[in-house]
C-alpha positions in Angstrom: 102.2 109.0 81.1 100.4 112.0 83.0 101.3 112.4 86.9 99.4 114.7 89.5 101.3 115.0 92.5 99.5 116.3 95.7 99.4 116.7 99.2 98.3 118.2 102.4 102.1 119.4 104.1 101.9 122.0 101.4 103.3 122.9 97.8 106.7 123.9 99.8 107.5 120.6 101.8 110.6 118.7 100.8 108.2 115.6 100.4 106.5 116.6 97.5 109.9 117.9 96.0 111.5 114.4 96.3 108.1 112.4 94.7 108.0 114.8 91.6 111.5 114.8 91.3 111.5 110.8 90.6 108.5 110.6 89.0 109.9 113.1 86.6 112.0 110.0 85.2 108.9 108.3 84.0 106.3 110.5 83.1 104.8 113.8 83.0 104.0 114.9 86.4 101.9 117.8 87.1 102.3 119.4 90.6 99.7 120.7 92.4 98.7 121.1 96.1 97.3 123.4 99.2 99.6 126.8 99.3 100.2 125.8 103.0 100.2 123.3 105.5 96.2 120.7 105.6 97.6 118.3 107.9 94.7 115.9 109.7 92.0 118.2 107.1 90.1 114.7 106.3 88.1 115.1 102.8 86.8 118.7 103.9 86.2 120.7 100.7 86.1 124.5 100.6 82.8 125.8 99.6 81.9 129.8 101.2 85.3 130.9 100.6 86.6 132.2 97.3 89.8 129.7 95.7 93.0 130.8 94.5 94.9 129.5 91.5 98.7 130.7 92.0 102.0 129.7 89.9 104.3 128.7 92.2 107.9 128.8 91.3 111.1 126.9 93.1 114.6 128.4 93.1 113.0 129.9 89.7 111.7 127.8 87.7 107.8 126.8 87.8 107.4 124.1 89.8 103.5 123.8 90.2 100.0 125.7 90.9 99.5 126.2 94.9 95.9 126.6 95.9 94.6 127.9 98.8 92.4 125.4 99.8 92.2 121.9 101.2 94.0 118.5 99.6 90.8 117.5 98.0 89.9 121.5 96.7 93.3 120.4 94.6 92.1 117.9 93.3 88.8 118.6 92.1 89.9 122.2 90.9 93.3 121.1 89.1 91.2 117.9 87.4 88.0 120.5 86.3 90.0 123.6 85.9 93.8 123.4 85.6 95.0 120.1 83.8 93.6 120.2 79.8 93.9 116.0 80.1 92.9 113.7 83.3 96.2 112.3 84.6 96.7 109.0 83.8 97.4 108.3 88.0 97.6 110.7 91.3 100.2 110.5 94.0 99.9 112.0 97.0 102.5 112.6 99.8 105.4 111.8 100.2 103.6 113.0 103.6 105.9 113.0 106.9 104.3 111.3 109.4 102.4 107.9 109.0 98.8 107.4 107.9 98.0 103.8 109.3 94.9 102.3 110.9 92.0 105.2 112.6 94.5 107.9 111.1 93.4 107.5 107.7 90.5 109.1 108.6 91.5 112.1 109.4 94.7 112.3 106.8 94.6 115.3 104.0 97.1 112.9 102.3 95.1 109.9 102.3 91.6 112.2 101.4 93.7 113.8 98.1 94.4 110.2 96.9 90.6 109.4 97.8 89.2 112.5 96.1 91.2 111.0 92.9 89.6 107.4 93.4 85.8 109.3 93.8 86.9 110.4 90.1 87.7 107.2 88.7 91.3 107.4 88.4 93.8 105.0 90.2 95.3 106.6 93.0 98.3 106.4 95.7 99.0 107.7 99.1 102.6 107.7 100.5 103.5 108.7 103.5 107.1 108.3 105.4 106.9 107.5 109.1 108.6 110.7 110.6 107.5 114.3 111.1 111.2 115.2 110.8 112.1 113.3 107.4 115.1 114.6 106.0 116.0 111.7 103.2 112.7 110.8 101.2 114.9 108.9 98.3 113.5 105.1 98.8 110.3 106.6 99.1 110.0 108.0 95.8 111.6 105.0 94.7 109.1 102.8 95.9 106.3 105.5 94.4 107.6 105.0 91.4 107.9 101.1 91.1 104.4 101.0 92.5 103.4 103.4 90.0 104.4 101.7 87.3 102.8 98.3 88.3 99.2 100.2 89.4 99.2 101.3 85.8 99.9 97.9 84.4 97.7 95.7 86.2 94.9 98.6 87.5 92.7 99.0 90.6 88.8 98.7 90.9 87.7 102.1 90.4 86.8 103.4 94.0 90.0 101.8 95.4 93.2 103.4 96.1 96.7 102.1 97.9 97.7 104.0 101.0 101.7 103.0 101.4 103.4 103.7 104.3 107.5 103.9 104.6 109.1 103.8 107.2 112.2 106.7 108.2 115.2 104.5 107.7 118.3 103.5 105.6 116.8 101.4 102.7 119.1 98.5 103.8 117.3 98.4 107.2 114.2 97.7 105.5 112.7 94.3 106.8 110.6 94.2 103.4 107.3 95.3 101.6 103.9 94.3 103.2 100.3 93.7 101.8 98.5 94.7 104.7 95.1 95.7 106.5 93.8 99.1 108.5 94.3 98.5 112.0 92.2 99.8 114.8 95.4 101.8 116.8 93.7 105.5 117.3 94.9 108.3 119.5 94.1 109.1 122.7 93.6 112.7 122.4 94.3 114.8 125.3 93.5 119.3 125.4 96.0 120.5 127.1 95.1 123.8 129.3 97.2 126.7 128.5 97.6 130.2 129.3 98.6 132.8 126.4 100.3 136.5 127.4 97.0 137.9 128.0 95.8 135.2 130.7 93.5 133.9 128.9 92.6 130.5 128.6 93.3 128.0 125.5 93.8 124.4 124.1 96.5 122.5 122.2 95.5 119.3 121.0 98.0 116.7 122.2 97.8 112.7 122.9 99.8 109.2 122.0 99.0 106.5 120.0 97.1 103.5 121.5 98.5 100.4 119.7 96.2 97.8 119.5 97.7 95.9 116.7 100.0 92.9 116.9 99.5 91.3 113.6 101.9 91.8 110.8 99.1 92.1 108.4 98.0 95.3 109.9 99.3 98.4 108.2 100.8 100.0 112.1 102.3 96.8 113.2 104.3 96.5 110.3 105.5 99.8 109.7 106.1 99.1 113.5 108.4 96.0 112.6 109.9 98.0 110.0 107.9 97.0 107.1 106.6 99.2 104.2 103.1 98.6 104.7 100.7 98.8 100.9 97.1 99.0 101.7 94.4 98.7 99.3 91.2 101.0 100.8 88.0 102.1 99.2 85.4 105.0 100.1 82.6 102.5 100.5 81.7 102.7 104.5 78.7 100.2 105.0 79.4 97.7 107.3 78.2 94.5 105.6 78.2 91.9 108.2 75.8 94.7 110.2 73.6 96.0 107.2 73.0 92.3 106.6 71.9 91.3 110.4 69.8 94.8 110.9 67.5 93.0 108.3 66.4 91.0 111.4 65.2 94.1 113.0 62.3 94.4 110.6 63.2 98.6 110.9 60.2 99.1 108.1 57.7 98.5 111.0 59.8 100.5 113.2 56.8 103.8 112.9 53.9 101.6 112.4 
């Protein structure tokens, strides 16, 4: 079995360390991701600027290729350029910090596991719900369990699984969740600041708006202490809306 791991916290977070390490127990796993930090990047792809291939090494020994680009420049370059085989399945994270509902969005976690689904290759997200994450071992393990069942049973091409974990003590662990994207977003706030030289700037700030209150929704249950598992796809058209615009008659609309 061929692994890619990526992510967007960078080839040097302890996240990515913890998911290779265990999936290193049941296949092959490649490593590669941005050379530093691509948090909230979205599926941006570098195109004006020049991309760097470099070995990157842990404590000596080779650990992966960093690249100096976004989550989704790793996967398209390591898939066309770097790996001689396509991976039999991507994994991206373990990512600290949750992905859940209007977040997915914006996630370089979530785009690096999209980017592999856009290439017709089953694909999973993880992320752990702390920015300060120090244990990532039921994590991994869940990774891998999931891993081995995505590769079993398969997902529609186009469709990935975005997990979310949340940062406790595997025996605190209320269960494992199918669930849907909620509609929680942030409300975003630019907080005015002053830097040595008096001059004005901005630091992007804000708190969640929770909105959700249904366990089937991936922030409530993470919430609730549930690992949330949520099947997403690229497709964006609104269905129930593309089907009632046909009312509108829009082909007259410049006669």
């Amino acid at each position: 079995m061929k692994i890619l791991i990526s992510n967007d916290d960078g080839i040097d977070s302890p996240g990515i360390a913890a998911l290779a390490n265990e999936m290193k127990k049941i296949g092959e796993v490649t490593v590669i991701a941005p050379r530093t930090e691509q948090s909230a990047v979205g599926h941006a792809i570098t195109m004006k600027i020049p991309l760097r291939i470099t070995e990157y090494y842990k404590n000596g020994d080779f650990f992966g290729y960093a690249i100096d680009g976004t989550p989704a420049d790793c996967l398209k370059i390591g898939i066309r350029n770097i790996l001689k085989t396509r991976p039999d399945i991507v994994l991206s994270g373990i990512n600290n910090g949750s992905n859940t509902a209007i977040n997915i969005i914006y996630s370089g976690t979530v785009s690096a596991a999209r980017e592999a689904a856009i290439m017709d290759l089953p694909a999973i997200a993880i992320s752990q719900t702390s920015h300060d994450a120090k244990d990532f071992t039921y994590s991994a393990k869940i990774a891998s369990e999931l891993t081995k069942q995505v590769l079993k049973r398969g997902l529609p091409n186009g469709t990935l699984l975005n997990v979310n974990v949340p940062n406790l003590p595997e025996e605190e662990i209320a269960g494992i969740l199918m669930t849907k994207q909620g509609k929680s977003k942030w409300d975003d706030i630019y907080e005015e600041r002053i830097d040595p030289y008096g001059k004005k700037y901005y630091w992007l700030t804000g708190s969640l708006m929770e909105t959700d209150v249904k366990l089937e929704t991936d922030q409530f249950a993470i919430k609730n202490n549930y690992v949330s598992i949520t099947p997403i796809h690229f497709d964006l058209t609104d269905y129930a809306t593309y089907e009632s615009l046909n009312n509108w008659q829009l082909e007259n609309l410049m006669k």
